[in-house]
Structures are given as structure tokens and as C-alpha cells.
C-alpha positions in Angstrom: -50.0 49.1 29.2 -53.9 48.9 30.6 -57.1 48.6 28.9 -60.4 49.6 30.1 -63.2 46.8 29.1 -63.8 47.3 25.4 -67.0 48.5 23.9 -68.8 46.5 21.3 -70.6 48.4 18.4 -72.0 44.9 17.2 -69.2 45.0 14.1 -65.9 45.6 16.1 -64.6 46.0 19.4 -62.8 49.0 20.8 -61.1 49.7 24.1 -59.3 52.6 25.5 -55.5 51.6 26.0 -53.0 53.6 27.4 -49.3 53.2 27.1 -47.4 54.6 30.4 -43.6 54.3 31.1 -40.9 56.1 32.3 -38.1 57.1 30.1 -35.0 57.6 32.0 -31.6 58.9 30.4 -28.5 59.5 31.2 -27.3 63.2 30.6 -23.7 63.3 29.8 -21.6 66.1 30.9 -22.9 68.6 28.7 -26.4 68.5 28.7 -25.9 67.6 32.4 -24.7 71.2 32.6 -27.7 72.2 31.1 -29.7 70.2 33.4 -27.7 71.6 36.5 -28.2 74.8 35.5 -32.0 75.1 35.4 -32.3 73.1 38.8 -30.1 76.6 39.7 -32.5 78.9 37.8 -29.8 79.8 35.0 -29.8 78.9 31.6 -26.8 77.9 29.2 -26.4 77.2 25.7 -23.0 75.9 23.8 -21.0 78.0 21.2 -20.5 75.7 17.7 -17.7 76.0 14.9 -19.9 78.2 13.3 -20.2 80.3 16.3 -24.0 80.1 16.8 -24.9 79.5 20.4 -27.3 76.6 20.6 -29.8 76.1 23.6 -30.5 73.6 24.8 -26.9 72.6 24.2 -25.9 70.1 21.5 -23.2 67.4 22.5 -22.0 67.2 18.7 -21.0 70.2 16.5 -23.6 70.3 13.9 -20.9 71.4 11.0 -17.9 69.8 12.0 -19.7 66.7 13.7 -17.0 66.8 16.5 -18.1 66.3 19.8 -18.6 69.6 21.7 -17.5 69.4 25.8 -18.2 71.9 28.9 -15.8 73.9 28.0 -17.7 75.2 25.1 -21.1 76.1 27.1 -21.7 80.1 27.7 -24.7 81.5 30.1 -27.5 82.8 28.5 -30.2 85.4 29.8 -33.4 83.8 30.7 -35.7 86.3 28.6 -35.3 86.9 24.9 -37.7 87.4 22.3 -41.0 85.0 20.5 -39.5 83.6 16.6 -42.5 82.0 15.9 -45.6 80.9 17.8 -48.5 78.6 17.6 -51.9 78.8 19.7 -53.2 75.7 21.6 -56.9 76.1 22.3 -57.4 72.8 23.7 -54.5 71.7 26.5 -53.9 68.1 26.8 -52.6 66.7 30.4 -49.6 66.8 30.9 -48.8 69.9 28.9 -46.9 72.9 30.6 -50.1 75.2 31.0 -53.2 73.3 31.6 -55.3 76.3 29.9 -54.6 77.6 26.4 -51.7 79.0 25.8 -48.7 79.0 23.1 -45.9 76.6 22.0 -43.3 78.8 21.1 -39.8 79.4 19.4 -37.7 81.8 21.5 -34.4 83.1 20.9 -33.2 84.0 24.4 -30.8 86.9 24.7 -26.9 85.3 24.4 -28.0 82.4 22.1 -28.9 82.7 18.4 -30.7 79.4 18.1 -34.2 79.0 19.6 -35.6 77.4 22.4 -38.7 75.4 21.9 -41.0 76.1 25.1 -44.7 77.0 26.2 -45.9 81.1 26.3 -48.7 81.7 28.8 -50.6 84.5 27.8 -54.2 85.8 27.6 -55.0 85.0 24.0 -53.2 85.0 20.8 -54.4 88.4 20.2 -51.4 89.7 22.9 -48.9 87.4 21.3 -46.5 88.9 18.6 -43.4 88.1 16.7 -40.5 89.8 18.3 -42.1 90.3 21.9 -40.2 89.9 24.7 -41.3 87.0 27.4 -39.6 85.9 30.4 -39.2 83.1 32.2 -41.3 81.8 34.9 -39.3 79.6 37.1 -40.7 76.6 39.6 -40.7 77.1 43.2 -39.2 73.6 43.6 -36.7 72.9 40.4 -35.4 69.6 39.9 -32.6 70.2 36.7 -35.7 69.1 34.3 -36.7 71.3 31.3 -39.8 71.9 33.3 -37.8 74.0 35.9 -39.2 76.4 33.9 -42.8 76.4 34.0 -43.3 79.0 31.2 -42.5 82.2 29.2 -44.9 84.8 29.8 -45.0 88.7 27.8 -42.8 91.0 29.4 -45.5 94.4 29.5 -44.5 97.4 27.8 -43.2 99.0 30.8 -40.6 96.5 32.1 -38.8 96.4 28.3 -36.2 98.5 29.2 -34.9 96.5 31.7 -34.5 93.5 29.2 -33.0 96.1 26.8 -35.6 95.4 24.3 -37.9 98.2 22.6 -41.3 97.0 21.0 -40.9 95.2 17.8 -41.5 97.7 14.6 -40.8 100.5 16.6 -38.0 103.0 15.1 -34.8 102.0 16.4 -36.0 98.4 17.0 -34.2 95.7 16.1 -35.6 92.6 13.8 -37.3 89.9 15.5 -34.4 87.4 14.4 -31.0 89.4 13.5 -28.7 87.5 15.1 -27.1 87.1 18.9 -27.8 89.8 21.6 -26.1 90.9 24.4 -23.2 88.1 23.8 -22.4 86.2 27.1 -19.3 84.9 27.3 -18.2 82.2 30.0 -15.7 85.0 31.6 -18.5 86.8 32.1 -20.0 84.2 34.1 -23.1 83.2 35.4 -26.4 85.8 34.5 -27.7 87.5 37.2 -24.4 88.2 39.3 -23.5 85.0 39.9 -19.9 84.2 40.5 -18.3 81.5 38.5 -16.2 79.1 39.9 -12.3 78.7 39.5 -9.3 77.8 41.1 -9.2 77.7 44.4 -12.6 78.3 45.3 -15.1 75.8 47.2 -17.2 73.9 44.9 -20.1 75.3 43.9 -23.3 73.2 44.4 -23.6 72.1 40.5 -19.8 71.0 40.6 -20.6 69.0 43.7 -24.2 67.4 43.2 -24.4 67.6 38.7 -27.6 66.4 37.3 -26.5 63.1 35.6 -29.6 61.8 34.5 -32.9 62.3 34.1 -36.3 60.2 33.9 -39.4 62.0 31.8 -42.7 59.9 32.2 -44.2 59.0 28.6 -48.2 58.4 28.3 -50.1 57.5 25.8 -54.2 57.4 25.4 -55.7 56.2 22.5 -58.8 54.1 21.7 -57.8 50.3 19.7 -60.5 49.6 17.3 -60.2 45.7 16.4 -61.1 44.7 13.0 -63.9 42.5 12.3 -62.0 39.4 12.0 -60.0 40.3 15.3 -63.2 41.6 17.2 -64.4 37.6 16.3 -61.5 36.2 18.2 -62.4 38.4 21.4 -65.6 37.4 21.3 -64.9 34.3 20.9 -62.3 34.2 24.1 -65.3 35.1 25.8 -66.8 32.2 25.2 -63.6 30.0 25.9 -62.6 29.5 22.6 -59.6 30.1 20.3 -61.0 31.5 17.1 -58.8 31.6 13.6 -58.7 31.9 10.3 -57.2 29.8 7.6 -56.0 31.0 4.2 -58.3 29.7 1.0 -55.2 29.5 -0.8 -52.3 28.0 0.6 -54.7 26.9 3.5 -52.3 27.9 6.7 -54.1 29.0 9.6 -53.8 32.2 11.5 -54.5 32.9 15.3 -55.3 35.6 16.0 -56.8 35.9 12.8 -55.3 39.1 10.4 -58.0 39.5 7.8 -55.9 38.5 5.1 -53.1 35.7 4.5 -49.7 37.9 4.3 -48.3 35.2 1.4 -50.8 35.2 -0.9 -53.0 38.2 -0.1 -56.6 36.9 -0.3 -59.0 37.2 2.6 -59.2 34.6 5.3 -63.1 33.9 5.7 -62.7 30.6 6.9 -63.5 30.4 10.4 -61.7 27.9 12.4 -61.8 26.9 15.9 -58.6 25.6 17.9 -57.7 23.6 20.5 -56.1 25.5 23.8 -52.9 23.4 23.7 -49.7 23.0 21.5 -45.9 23.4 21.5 -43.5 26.0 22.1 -41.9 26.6 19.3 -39.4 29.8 20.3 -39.3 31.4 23.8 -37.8 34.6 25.9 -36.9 34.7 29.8 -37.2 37.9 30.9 -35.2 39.1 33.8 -35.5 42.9 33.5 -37.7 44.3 35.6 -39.9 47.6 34.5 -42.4 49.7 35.3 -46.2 48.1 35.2 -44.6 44.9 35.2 -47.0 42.0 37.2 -45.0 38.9 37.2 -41.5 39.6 39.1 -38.7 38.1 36.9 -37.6 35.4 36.1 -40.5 35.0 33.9 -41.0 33.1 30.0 -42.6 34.5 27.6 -43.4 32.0 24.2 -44.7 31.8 21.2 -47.0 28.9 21.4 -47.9 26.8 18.2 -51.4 25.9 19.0 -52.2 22.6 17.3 -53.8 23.1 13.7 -52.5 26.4 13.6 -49.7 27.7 11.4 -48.3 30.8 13.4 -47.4 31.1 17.0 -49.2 32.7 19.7 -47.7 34.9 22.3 -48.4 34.3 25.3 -46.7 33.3 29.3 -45.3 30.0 30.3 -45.6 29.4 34.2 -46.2 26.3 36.2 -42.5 25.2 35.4 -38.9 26.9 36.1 -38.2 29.1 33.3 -34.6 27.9 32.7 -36.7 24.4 32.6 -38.8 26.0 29.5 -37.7 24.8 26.2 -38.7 24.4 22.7 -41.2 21.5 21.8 -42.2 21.7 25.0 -46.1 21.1 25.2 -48.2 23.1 27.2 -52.0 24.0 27.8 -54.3 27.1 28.6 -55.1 27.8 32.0 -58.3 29.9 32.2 -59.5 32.2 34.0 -62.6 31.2 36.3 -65.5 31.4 34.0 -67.3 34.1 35.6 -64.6 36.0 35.2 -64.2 36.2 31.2 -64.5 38.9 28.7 -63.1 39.9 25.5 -59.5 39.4 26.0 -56.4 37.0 25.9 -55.7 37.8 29.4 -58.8 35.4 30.2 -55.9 33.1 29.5 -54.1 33.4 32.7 -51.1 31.4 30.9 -49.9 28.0 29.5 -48.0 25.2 31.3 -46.8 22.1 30.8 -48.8 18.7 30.1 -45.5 16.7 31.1 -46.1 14.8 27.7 -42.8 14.0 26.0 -41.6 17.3 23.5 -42.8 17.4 20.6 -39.7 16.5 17.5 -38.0 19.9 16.2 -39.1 18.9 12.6 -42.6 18.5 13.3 -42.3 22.5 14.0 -39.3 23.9 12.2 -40.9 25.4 9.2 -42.8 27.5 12.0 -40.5 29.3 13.7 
């Protein structure tokens, strides 16, 4: 996660965060099939109980709840025709089409089940329920859904080769009724493909199958802090630990909420703490991940800062981390001075005042 410097309205704070990480999954056999067969430019979906053809293909039989294997996949075409669309006037990054364009429901031709993907097309005004579109395929696929980069209208004149007719025309079929042209996995492979069997070489998704597959996730939003919290960054800017205690059962909270989560009153009193205390509970981490700046082992801690009644989360360095444990007191280390805004991190991280640990008792009812 990263944070521009945050912008202060003279009531609250607010910063621009973004939240960026790789997701990476395995793909089993059957949606590794799927996977496989875009990086090939082919499509396939699965038959179910019910004998709908689902793309992309489920790994469970949504009646039976059985688990579904490759044996069940057939090819499907990779054209069929729009279900239902949706117009996006205003593309966000990392969307398929970076200028306006449709998301989409399209039942390809073999399947019966739609396919949730984007339409590029000149407006909505040449978008229609039950028009034909076509994939666009990438130059370079990788066995990702965005192998295909698009659907896009097929024009009048190259229907007939998809076998469709224009939607409300005599003789034309609904825009939902059901299955077309049924593939089946003796036919094979669209597009004249030859499917493998016994005896013949491996084909190149036998020999190299997509197993898995990693989709970056990103998230941009602006943070707003509240009044109370926007208090406690300011005050970290001055080098001190701001929090608030609780007028009725008088327990202290850093960073400061607002309102006392037991007896739900507001916290107006203002009270400043020291920048040392106790750990009271602690984590070593050990997995590494992406945006991570501290190679593991690392500690992280909730640290009961004297007066207060709640920990504070922040790192423990300056000491082994299988040397961490709780009681153990500790102290801020601060950033150089010149070098502090309004944020924890001008806390670079606690470590230990080698004073004997402080009794479990004198903490317990923290934890």
C-alpha cells in the first residue's frame, strides 16, 4: 500500500492511498484447460448434469454439486451473440478498452451460459441485443482471460459466415433460445483443429498446461481521516502521540476512534502519551510479498503505550525477532525531525530499553 502526502482542509486530513498486489492462483485441471485453451486462441466451456454448457468452465456441477473433470469440457465457437449489455462512458485503467465501450453478456455459439467480457464498438447506438460480435484475440496470449482483448460487432455482411441472421429478422432466431451449433468433444477443436488421442504426439497444451495464474489487483481511493484521527496526524507531526480517553469508563484510546466502543459516548478528552511501553502481543512475519520493505524475519506488535488502554501496531527492530517477547519494553525511534509529516511512519519503529519485562498481570486485561 502507498500514500501520497495527505491534504489538510483545516478539519480533516485526506490522502490518496492505493492498494496494489498480485493475486496469483492456482488453476486446477479444468479451468487450467480453459486457461490453455485461450493461450491457443480456442475457447471451451463444460457440459453440467443439466446439460447446459458453462463458459468459463465450472469445477463443480451446479445441480448435483459433484465435482466436474476434463473429460466433461466441449470447444465452443469464439463468436456468438450480445444477452445483455451495459455502456461505460468513462474507462477506468486497467479496463479491457481504454475508450468507452460495453461490458457485456455473450452466449457464444456451443455454450448456453454467458460469458461476461468487454464489446468495443462505436457507441451504444450500434449495440443490440442479439447481435453477433466476435472475438478479437491478442497478438501475444498468455492462457489469461485477457487473451482476448475484446468482442467487437460482426457487420451485416459477414453474418452468414457465423450462421447468424439479424436479430428480428423473419426466420431469426431469439436472442437467448438455447445452445447453437452444439460442439461436442468428438468433434474437436473449432476452427479445424485436430484433437488429440492415442497415439499421437502431445499437443502443446498437453505438454506445457496453464497451471496457474497471477491477475494484478489495484486499488485508488482517497482516505479521509476523521477529525479526532486527523488530531493524531497532526500531532505525529509535531512528535507527539495524541489520544483520547473515554468520559465514562475513562480508558484511553491511541489512535483515537471518536467514540469509546464500550460505552458509546464521545471521547473529547485529549490526551497526550508517552512514546514508550510494552509489548503486549506480537507476530514474526516470514512471508515475503509484494511491496514488502523489511526482508523477513521481521516483528510486528501491538505496543501498550504507557497510560494507554489499547495497543498500537507498529514494528519491533533493534533486537532478533525470535528474541521479541511479550512484556518486553520498547521505545519510538523517530524519524529525523526535518523529515516528519502527518503519519505513523515518522515512527521508523520501536526497540528495546533493555529494562527488565514488564509482569504479564500488569497487562493481561489488555490483550
Amino acid at each position: 500500500m502507498t500514500a501520497a502526502p495527505a491534504t489538510d482542509s483545516g478539519r480533516v486530513l485526506s490522502a490518496p492511498l492505493r492498494v496494489a498486489f498480485d493475486y496469483t492462483r492456482s488453476t486446477g485441471p479444468v479451468l487450467g484447460a480453459f486457461m490453455t485453451g485461450l493461450r491457443e486462441r480456442r475457447v471451451v466451456g463444460i457440459r453440467t448434469s443439466d446439460d447446459r454448457v458453462v463458459v468459463p468452465p465450472v469445477e463443480f456441477d451446479p445441480v448435483t454439486y459433484a465435482p466436474l473433470s476434463t473429460d466433461d469440457l466441449v470447444p465452443v465457437a469464439d463468436h456468438g451473440t450480445v444477452v445483455t449489455w451495459t455502456w461505460v462512458s468513462e474507462p477506468v485503467a486497467g479496463q479491457p478498452v481504454a475508450e468507452p465501450f460495453a461490458f457485456a453478456l455473450i452466449t457464444l455459439d456451443g455454450a448456453t451460459a454467458p460469458l461476461l467480457h468487454a464489446v468495443k464498438a462505436s457507441g451504444p447506438s450500434a449495440l443490440t441485443t442479439g447481435m453477433t460480435v466476435r472475438a478479437v484475440w491478442s497478438d501475444t496470449p498468455q492462457g489469461h482471460i485477457t487473451d482476448i482483448r475484446f468482442f467487437e460487432p460482426v457487420a451485416a455482411a459477414g453474418r452468414e459466415r457465423y450462421g447468424a441472421t439479424e436479430p428480428g429478422a423473419e426466420g431469426a432466431a431469439p436472442a437467448v433460445d438455447g445452445p447453437g451449433p452444439r460442439a461436442t468433444k468428438e468433434r474437436g477443436w473449432l476452427d479445424g483443429a485436430t484433437p488429440s488421442g492415442a497415439g499421437n504426439a502431445p499437443t502443446a497444451s498437453e505438454s506445457d498446461p496453464v497451471t496457474g495464474i497471477v491477475t494484478p489487483v489495484e486499488l485508488d481511493y482517497v482516505y479521509e481521516a476523521s477529525p479526532e484521527e486527523s488530531a493524531f496526524f497532526r500531532g505525529l507531526a509535531e512528535g507527539r502521540i495524541l489520544g483520547q480517553r473515554c468520559p465514562a469508563c475513562q480508558k484511553v484510546y491511541v489512535p483515537p476512534r471518536g467514540a469509546c466502543p464500550v460505552d458509546g459516548v464521545p471521547t473529547t478528552d485529549e490526551v497526550e502519551l508517552p512514546d514508550h511501553g510494552i509489548v503486549t502481543t506480537y507476530c514474526v512475519v516470514n512471508v515475503p510479498f509484494l511491496g514488502q520493505k523489511i526482508t523477513p524475519p521481521y516483528v510486528s506488535a501491538y505496543v501498550l503505550l504507557e497510560g494507554a488502554d489499547i495497543g498500537f501496531l507498529h514494528l519491533i527492530q533493534g533486537v532478533a525477532a525470535d528474541e521479541v517477547r511479550m512484556g518486553m519494553r520498547v521505545k519510538a525511534v523517530w524519524k529525523p525531525r526535518e523529515e516528519w509529516g502527518t503519519t505513523v511512519e515518522n515512527i521508523l519503529h520501536f526497540e528495546p530499553t533493555g529494562e527488565p519485562d514488564a509482569d504479564f498481570e500488569s497487562f493481561r486485561a489488555h490483550l
